[in-house]
C-alpha positions as CSV (number, residue, x, y, z in Angstrom):
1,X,3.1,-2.6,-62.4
2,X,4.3,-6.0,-62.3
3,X,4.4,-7.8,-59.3
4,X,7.8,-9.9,-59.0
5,X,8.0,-10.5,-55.6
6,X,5.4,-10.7,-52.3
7,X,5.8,-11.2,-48.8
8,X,3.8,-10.2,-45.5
9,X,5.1,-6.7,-44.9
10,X,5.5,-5.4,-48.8
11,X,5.4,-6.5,-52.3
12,X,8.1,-5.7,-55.1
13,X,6.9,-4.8,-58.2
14,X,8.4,-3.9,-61.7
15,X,7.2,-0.5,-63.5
16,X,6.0,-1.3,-66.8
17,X,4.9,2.2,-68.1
18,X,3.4,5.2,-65.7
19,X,1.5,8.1,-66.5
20,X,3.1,9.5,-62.7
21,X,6.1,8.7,-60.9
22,X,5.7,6.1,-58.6
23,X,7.2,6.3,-55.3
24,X,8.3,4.0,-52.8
25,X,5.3,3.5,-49.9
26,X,3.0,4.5,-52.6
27,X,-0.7,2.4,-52.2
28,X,-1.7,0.4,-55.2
29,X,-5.2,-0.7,-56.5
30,X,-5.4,-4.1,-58.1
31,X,-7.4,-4.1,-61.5
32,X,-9.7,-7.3,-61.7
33,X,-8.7,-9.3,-64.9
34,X,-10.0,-12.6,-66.0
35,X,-7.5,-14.3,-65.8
36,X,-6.4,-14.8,-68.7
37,X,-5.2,-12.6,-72.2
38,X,-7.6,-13.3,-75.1
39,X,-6.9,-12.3,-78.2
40,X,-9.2,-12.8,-81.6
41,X,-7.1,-12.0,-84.4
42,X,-6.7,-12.9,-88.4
43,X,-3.7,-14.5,-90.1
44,X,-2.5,-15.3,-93.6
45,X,0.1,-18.0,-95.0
46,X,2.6,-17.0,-97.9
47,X,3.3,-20.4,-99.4
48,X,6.7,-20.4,-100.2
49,X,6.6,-23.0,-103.2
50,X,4.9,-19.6,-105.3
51,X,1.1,-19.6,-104.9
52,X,1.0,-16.9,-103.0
53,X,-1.6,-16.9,-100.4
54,X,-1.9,-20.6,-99.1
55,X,-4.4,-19.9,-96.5
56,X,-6.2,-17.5,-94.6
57,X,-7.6,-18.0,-90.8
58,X,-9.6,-16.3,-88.0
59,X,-8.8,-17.6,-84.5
60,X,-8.4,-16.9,-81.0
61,X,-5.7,-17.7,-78.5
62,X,-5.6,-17.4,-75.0
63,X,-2.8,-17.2,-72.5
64,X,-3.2,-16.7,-68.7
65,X,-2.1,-13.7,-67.3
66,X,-1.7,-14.7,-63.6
67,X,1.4,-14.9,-61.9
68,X,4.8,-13.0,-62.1
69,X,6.3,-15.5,-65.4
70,X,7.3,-13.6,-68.5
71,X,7.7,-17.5,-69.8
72,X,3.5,-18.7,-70.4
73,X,1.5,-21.1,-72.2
74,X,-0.5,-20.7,-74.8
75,X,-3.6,-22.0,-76.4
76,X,-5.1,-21.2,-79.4
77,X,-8.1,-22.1,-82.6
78,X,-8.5,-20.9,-85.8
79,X,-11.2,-21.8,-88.8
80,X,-8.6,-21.9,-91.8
81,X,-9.5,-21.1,-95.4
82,X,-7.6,-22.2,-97.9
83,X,-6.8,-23.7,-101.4
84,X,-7.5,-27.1,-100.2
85,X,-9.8,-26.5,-97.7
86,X,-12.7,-24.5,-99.8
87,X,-11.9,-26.7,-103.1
88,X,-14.6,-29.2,-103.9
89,X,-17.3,-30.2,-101.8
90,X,-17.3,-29.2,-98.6
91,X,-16.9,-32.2,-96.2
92,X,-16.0,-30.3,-92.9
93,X,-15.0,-27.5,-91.1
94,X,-11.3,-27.1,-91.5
95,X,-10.3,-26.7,-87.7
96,X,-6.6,-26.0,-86.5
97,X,-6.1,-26.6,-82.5
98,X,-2.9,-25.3,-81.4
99,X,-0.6,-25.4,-78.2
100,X,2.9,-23.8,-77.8
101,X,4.3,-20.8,-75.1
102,X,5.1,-17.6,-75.2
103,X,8.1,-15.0,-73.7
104,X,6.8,-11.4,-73.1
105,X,9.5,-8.4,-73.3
106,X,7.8,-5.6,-71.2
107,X,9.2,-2.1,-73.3
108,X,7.3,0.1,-71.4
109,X,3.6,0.0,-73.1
110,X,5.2,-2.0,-75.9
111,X,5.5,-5.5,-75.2
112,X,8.0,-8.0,-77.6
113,X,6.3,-11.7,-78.0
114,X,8.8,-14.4,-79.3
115,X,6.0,-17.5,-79.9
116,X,6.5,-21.2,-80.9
117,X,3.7,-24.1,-80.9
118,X,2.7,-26.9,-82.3
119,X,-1.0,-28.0,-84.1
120,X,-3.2,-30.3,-85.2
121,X,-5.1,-29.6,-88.9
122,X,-8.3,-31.5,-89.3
123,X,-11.9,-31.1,-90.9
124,X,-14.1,-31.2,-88.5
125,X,-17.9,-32.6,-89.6
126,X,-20.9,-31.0,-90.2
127,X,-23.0,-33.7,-90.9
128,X,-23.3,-36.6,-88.4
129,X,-22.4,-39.6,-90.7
130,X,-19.2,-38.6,-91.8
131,X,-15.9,-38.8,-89.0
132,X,-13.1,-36.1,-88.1
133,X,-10.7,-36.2,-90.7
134,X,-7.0,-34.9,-89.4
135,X,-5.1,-33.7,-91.7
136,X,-1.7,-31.9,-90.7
137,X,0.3,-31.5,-88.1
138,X,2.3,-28.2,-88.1
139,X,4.8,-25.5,-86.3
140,X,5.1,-22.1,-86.0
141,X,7.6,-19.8,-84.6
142,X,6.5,-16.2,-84.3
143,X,7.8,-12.9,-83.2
144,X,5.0,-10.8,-82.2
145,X,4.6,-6.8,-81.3
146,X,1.6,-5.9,-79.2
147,X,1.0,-1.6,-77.9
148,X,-1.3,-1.3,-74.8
149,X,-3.7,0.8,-75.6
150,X,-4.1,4.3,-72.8
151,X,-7.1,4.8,-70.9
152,X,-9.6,3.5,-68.7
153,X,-8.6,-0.3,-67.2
154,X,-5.6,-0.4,-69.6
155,X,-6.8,-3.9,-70.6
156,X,-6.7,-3.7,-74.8
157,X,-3.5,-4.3,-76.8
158,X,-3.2,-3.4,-81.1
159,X,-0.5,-6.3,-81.8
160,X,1.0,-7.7,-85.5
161,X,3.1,-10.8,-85.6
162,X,5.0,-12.8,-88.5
163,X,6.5,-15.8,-88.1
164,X,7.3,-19.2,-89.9
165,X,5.1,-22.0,-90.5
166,X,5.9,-25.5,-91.7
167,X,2.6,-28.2,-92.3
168,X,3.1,-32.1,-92.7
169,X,0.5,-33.2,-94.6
170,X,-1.1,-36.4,-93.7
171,X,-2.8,-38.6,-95.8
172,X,-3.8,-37.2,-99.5
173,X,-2.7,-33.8,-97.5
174,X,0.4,-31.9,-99.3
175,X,3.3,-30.2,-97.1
176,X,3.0,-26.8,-97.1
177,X,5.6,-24.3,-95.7
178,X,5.9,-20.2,-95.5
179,X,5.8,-17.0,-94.1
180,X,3.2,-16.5,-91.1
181,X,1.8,-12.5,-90.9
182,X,-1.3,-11.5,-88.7
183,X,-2.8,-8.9,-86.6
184,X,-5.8,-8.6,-83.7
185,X,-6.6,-6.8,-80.7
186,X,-5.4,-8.8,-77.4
187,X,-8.2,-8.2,-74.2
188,X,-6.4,-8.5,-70.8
């Protein structure tokens, strides 16, 4: 269920999948959640000016899950490996933060998530006398498909997404644009 609607007497609620019919009057139990959907997952970028795979990342993005809004923020970090980043020596991590929103489409136990945000690219030091380097600032639009998984707590999703992603390179940084493809688990 999804609740849209509360008030003193009785609550309204949307019926996103059921394993039995669901009847009006009928007592619900509330499933404890953190708070928030976290999902670790792993992403590559096809450059589109033909080098093929442009970069590679492993990140984690969290949106919160409170509330009756289809419409949510979204937060998100990832450790990118790519052509430029693991070329030479290496001076930093190469750390993307990222901030943007999301639209679910409940489809039953298959949920539709159109995604846009923006970031900030930047190497991060590991030794203390050198200084945080940033060096892009990009965009992303993404169309994501995420399958709750049955059983127990129902709080695990499978989901893929491919988007778009344009960087602006600053600096000695290049531009780099293409298509956007990952996958991950998503923990409710």
């Amino acid at each position: 269920l999804r609740i849209r609607e509360v008030s003193r007497e009785f609550s309204v609620a949307q019926i996103i999948y059921e394993n039995e019919r669901a009847e009006i009057g009928d007592q619900v139990k509330e499933m404890p959640r953190a708070g928030l959907d976290v999902s670790p997952y792993v992403a590559g970028l096809l450059d589109l000016g033909g080098s093929g795979l442009e970069s590679f990342a492993i990140g984690v993005k969290a949106s919160p899950n409170r509330g009756v809004y289809a419409f949510r923020p979204l937060i998100g970090a990832e450790i990118l490996f790519s052509q430029t980043s693991t070329s030479g020596p290496l001076v930093g991590l190469p750390v993307s933060l990222n901030i943007g929103a999301e639209y679910n489409i409940f489809l039953g136990r298959l949920r539709l998530i159109p995604q846009a945000y923006f970031g900030l690219i930047g190497q991060v030091p590991l030794d203390e006398s050198e200084e945080f380097s940033l060096r892009s600032l990009k965009t992303s639009a993404l169309i994501g498909a995420a399958y709750l998984l049955p059983g127990g707590d129902d709080s695990l999703e499978l989901y893929l997404e491919s988007g778009y992603e344009i960087q602006f390179g600053l600096a000695s940084s290049r531009n780099v644009q293409g298509f956007l493809f990952g996958g991950g688990v998503r923990f409710r």
